[in-house]
C-alpha positions in Angstrom: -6.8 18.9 -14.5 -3.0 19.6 -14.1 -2.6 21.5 -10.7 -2.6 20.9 -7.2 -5.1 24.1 -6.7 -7.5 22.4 -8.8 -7.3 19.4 -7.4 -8.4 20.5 -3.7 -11.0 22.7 -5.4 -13.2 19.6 -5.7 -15.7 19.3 -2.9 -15.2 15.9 -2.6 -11.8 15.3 -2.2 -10.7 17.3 0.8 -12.4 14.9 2.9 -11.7 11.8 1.4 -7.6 13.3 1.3 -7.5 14.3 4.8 -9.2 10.4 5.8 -7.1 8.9 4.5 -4.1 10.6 5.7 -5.4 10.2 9.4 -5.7 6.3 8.3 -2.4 5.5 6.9 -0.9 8.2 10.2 -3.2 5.4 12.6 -1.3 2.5 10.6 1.9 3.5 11.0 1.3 4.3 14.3 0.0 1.4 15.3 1.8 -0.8 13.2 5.7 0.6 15.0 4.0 -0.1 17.9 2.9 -3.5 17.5 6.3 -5.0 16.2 8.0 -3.1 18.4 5.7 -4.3 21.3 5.6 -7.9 19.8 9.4 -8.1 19.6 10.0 -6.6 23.4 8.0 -9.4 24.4 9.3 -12.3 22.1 12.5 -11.5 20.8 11.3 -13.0 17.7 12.0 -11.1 13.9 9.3 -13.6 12.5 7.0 -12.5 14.8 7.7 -9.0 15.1 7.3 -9.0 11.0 3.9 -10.9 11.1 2.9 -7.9 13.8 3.2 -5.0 11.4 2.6 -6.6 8.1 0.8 -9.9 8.7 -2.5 -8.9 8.2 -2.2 -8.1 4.8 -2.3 -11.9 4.6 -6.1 -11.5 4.8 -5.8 -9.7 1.7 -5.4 -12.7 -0.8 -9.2 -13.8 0.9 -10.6 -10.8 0.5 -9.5 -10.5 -3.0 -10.9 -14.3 -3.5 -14.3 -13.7 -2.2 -15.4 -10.2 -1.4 -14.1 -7.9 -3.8 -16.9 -7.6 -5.9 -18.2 -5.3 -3.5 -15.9 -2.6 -4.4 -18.2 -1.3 -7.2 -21.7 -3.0 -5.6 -21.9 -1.1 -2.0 -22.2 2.4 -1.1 -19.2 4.1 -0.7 -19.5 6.3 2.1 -20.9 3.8 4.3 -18.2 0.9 2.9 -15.4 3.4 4.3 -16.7 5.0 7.0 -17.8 1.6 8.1 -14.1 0.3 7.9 -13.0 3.5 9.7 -15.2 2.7 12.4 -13.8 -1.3 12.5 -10.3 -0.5 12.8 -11.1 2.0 15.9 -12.9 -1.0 18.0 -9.5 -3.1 16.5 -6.6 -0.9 17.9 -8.2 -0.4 21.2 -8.8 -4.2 21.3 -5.0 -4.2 20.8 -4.1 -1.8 23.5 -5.7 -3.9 26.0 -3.0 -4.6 28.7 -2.3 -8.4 28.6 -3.8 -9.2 25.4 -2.3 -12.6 24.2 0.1 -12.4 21.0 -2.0 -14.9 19.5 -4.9 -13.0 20.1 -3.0 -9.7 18.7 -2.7 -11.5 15.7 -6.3 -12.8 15.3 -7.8 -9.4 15.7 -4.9 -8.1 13.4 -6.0 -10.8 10.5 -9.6 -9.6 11.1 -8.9 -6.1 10.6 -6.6 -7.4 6.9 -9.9 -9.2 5.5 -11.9 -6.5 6.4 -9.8 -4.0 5.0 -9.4 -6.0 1.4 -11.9 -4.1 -0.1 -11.6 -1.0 0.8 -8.6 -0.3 -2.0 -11.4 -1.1 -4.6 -14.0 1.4 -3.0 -11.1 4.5 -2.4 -9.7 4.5 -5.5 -13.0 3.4 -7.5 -14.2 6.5 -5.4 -11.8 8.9 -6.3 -12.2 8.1 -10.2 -15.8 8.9 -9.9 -15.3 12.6 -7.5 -12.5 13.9 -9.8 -13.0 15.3 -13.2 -11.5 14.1 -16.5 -8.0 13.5 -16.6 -7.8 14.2 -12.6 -7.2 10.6 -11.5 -3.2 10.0 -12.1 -2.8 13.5 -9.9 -5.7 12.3 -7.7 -3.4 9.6 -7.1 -0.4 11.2 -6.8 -1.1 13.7 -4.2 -2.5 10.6 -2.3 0.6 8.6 -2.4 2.6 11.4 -1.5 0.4 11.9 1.7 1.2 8.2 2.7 4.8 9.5 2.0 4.0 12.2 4.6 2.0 10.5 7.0 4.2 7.5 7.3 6.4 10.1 8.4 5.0 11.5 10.9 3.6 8.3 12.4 7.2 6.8 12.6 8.6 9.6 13.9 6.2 10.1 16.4 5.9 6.3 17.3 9.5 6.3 17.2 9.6 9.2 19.7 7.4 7.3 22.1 9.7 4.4 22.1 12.8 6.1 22.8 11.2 7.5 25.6 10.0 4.6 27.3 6.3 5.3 26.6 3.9 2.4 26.4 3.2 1.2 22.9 -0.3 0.7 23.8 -0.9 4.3 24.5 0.2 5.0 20.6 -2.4 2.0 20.0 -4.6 4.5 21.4 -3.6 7.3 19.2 -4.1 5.4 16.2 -8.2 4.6 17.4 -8.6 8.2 18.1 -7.5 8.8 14.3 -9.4 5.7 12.9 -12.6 7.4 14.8 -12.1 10.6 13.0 -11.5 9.8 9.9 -15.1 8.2 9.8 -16.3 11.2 10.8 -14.6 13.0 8.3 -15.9 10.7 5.7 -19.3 10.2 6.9 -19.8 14.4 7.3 -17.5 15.1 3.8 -19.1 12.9 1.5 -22.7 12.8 -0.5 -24.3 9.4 -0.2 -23.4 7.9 -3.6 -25.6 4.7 -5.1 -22.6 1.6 -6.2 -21.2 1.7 -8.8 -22.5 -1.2 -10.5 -25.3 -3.4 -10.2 -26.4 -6.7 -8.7 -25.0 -8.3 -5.4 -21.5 -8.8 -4.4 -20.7 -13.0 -4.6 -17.9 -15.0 -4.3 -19.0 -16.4 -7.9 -18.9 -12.7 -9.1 -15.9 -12.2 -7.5 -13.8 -14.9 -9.3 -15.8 -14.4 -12.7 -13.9 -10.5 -12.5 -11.1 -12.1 -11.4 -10.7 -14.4 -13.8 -11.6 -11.6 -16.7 -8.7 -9.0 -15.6 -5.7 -12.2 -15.0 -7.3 -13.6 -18.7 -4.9 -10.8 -20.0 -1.5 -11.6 -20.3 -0.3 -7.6 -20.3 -2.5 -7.0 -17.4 -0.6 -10.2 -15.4 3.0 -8.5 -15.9 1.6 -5.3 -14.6 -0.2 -7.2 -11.6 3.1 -9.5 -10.8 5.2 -5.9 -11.6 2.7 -4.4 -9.1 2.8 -6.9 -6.5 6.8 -8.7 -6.3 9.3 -6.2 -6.7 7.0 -4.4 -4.0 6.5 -7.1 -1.6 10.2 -8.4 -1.6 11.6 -4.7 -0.7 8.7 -4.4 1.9 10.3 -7.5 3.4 13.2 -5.6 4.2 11.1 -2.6 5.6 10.4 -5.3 8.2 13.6 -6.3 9.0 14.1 -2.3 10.6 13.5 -3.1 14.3 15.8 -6.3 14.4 18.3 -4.5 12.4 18.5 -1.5 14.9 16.3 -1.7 17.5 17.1 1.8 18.9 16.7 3.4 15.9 14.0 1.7 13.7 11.4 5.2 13.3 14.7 6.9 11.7 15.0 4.0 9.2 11.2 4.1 8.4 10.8 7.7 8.4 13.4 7.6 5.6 11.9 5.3 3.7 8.7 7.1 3.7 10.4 10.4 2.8 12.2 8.3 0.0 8.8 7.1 -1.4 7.1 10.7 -1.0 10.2 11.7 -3.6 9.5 9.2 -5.9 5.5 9.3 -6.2 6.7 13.5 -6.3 8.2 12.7 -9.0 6.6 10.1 -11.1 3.2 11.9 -10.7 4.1 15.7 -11.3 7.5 15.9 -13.0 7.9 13.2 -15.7 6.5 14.1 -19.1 3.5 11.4 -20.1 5.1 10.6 -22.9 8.1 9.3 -20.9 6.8 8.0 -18.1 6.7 3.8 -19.5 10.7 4.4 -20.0 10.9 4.7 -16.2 9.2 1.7 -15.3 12.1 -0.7 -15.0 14.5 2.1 -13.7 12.5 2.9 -10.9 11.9 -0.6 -10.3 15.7 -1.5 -10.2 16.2 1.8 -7.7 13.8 -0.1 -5.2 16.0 -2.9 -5.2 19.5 -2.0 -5.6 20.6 0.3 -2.6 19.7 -2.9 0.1 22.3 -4.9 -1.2 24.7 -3.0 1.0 22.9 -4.3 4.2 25.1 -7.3 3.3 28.1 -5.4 4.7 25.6 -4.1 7.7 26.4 -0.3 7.4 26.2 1.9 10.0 22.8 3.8 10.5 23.9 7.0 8.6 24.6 4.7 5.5 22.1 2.8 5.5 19.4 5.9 6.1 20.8 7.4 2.8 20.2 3.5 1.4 16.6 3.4 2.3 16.1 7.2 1.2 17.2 6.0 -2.3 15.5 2.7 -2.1 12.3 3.7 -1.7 12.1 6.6 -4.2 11.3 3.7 -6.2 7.9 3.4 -5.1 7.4 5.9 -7.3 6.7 3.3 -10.1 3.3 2.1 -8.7 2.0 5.3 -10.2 3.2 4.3 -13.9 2.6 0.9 -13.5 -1.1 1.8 -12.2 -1.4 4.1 -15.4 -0.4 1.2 -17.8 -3.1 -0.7 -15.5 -6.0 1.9 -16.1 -5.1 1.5 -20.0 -5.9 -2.0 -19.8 -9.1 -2.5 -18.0 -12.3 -1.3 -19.0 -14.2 1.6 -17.1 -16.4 -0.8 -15.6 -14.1 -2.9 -13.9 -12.2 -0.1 -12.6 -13.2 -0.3 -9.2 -12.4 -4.2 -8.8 -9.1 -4.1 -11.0 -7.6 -1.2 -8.9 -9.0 -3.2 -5.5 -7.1 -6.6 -6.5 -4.0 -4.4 -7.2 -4.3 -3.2 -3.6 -4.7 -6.7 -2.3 -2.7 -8.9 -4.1 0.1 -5.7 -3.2 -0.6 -5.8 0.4 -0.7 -9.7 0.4 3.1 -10.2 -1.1 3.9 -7.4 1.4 2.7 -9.8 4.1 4.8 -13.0 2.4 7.7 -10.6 1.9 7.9 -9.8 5.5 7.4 -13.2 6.9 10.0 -14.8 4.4 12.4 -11.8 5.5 11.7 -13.0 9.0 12.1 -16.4 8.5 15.8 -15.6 6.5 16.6 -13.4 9.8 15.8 -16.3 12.0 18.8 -17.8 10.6 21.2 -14.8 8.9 20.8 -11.7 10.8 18.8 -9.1 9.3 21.3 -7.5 7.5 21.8 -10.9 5.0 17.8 -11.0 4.6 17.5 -7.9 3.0 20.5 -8.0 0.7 18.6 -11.6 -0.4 15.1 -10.4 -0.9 16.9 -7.5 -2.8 18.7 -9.6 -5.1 15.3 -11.5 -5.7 13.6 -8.0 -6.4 16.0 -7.3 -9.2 16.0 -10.7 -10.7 11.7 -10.4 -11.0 12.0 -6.8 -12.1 14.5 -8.4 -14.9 12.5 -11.3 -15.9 9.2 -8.5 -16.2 10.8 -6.0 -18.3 10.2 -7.5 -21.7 6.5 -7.7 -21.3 6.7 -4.0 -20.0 8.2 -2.7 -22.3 5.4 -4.1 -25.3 3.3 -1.6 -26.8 0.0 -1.7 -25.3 -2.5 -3.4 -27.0 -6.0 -2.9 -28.4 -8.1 -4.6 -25.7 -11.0 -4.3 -23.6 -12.0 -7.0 -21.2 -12.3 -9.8 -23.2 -9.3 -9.0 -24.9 -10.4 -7.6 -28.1 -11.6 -4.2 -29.3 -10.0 -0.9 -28.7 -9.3 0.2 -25.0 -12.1 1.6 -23.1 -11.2 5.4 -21.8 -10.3 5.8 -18.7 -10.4 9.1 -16.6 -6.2 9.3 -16.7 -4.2 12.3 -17.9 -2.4 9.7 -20.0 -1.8 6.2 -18.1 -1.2 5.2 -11.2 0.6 4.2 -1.3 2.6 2.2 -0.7 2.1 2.4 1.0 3.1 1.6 0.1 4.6 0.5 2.8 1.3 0.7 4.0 
């Protein structure tokens, strides 16, 4: 499979495309709403951070006790399920005087709940596209993040310039949450899990402990997660750093990242795609360190544009990841990438906040940058290693694994 045509000819993933676009559109929706409502009310960039990203804190739970049922629960159910969760959780949020604290304990609730469902998509996707489909698979559905992101920030944007409630965009984003579980629950066949046995938090850690056992797979994890995390920091800082102006820097970044998983997914030849690891990992980074000299909005669109094409190198690193874990496993090593990803994107933001509290926004960013490139540094020798003969124990040749040769962001998301 090579083509976008052949791609959307499969049955299966037209519905589980356009869901998930209608769910990251409902996130980014919500989420610009949130911080922006958070920080109206506050005047707080710790807080306003926490609003939009905190719940991925719930991730690192998630990954720690429920992940093993990525591969052990049905999933149509598991995602329609979620769907149907996270419409009950954004019109909870867009009740009128809903406490902050309260904001944020339905927002942590909706970040455990949501720590599997990484492992279930993508575990999912592997099993509804044909050999070698899954790295284009991917792709395509990174680069509708890129697209969706867009249009959620632009339109939340919109409704902030113009004085509209943010709790009427909270109620946008339910209406999207409610039909992407119809879309699911009408688009997909009722699959059985894929593996047997019931999901435990012993099970949990005994996979965990198998995938982290491998030293490769931990650079790919800590590539995955860090770098990633850090520049998502910054992505938080936006509304503090221009208020007024916030969608045009997020709607940049996303058109930024929709480049660079264009780009990393289609255009780059396998064969040279482990070359552009560390380059694309050093383009995430570099551009904010001109936030330390707090350029003007055009400057620093073109900044975050550049930036964020460096998402892009989730896809490569994902590949490498795919090379290193046996088919079995796929489901649960893809969902602690998603978790332990949207977990440092969490820490990233509050530490961003809490640097802001004290700096400015501006000075945060160029900080968290400078860490990103440092980490990126300090990975690139064990990324640059030939890949092993491994399986999961760490011996044997690598299993095969439905990739045309080796992985949104989300994401910001």
């Amino acid at each position: 499979m090579q083509t976008y045509r052949e791609l959307f000819r499969v049955p299966e993933f037209r519905p589980l495309f356009a869901a998930m676009s209608m769910q990251v559109a409902a996130g980014t929706l919500s989420g610009l709403a949130l911080g922006t409502l958070v920080y109206t009310r506050t005047g707080s960039p710790l807080l306003s951070a926490i609003a939009m990203f905190g719940a991925s804190f719930m991730q690192v739970v998630g990954a720690m006790t429920l992940l093993s049922a990525a591969d052990r629960v049905p999933p149509r159910f598991a995602l329609s399920a979620v769907a149907v969760l996270f419409c009950a959780g954004s019109l909870a949020l867009a009740a009128p005087g809903m406490p902050i604290a309260a904001m944020l304990a339905v927002l942590l609730c909706q970040g455990l709940v949501n720590s599997v469902t990484g492992g279930v998509r993508w575990g999912l996707l592997g099993e509804i596209l044909p050999e070698g489909g899954y790295l284009l698979g991917r792709s395509v559905m990174n680069m509708s993040v890129g697209v969706m992101q867009i249009t959620g920030f632009a339109l939340g944007g919109v409704l902030v310039a113009t004085g509209v409630s943010p709790r009427l965009a909270l109620l946008g984003s339910a209406g999207l949450h409610l039909a992407a579980a119809l879309c699911l629950r009408l688009g997909l066949t009722r699959r059985a899990p894929r593996a047997t046995g019931r999901p435990s938090v012993r099970q949990t850690w005994r996979s965990n402990a198998t995938l982290w056992s491998s030293r490769p797979r931990r650079a790919v994890y800590l590539s995955l997660w860090v770098p990633n995390g850090l520049i998502v920091g910054c992505e938080a800082l936006f509304v503090p750093y221009a208020p007024d102006a916030a969608g045009v820097l997020f709607v940049a970044g996303a058109f930024g990242m929709l480049a660079g998983d264009m780009t990393a997914g289609r255009f780059l030849p396998a064969r040279r795609r482990a070359a552009f690891i560390t380059p694309f990992r050093l383009l995430l980074a570099v551009p904010y360190l001109i936030f330390v000299l707090a350029p003007a909005l055009p400057v620093a669109v073109v900044a975050v544009v550049l930036a964020s094409a460096g998402f892009g190198a989730g896809l490569l690193l994902q590949e490498r990841l795919l090379a290193l874990t046996p088919e079995s496993m796929r489901g649960h090593a893809l969902g602690l990438h998603s978790s332990g990803m949207l977990t440092m994107q969490a820490v990233g933001a509050t530490v961003a906040g809490l640097i802001a509290q004290h700096t400015g926004p501006g000075t945060a960013m160029t900080v968290l940058a400078a860490a990103s490139v440092l980490v990126t540094l300090a990975l690139t020798p064990a990324l640059t290693r030939p890949l092993p003969a491994t399986d999961a124990t760490g011996s044997g040749r690598p299993p095969r694994v439905r990739t045309d040769a080796a992985e949104p962001a989300a994401a910001a998301t």
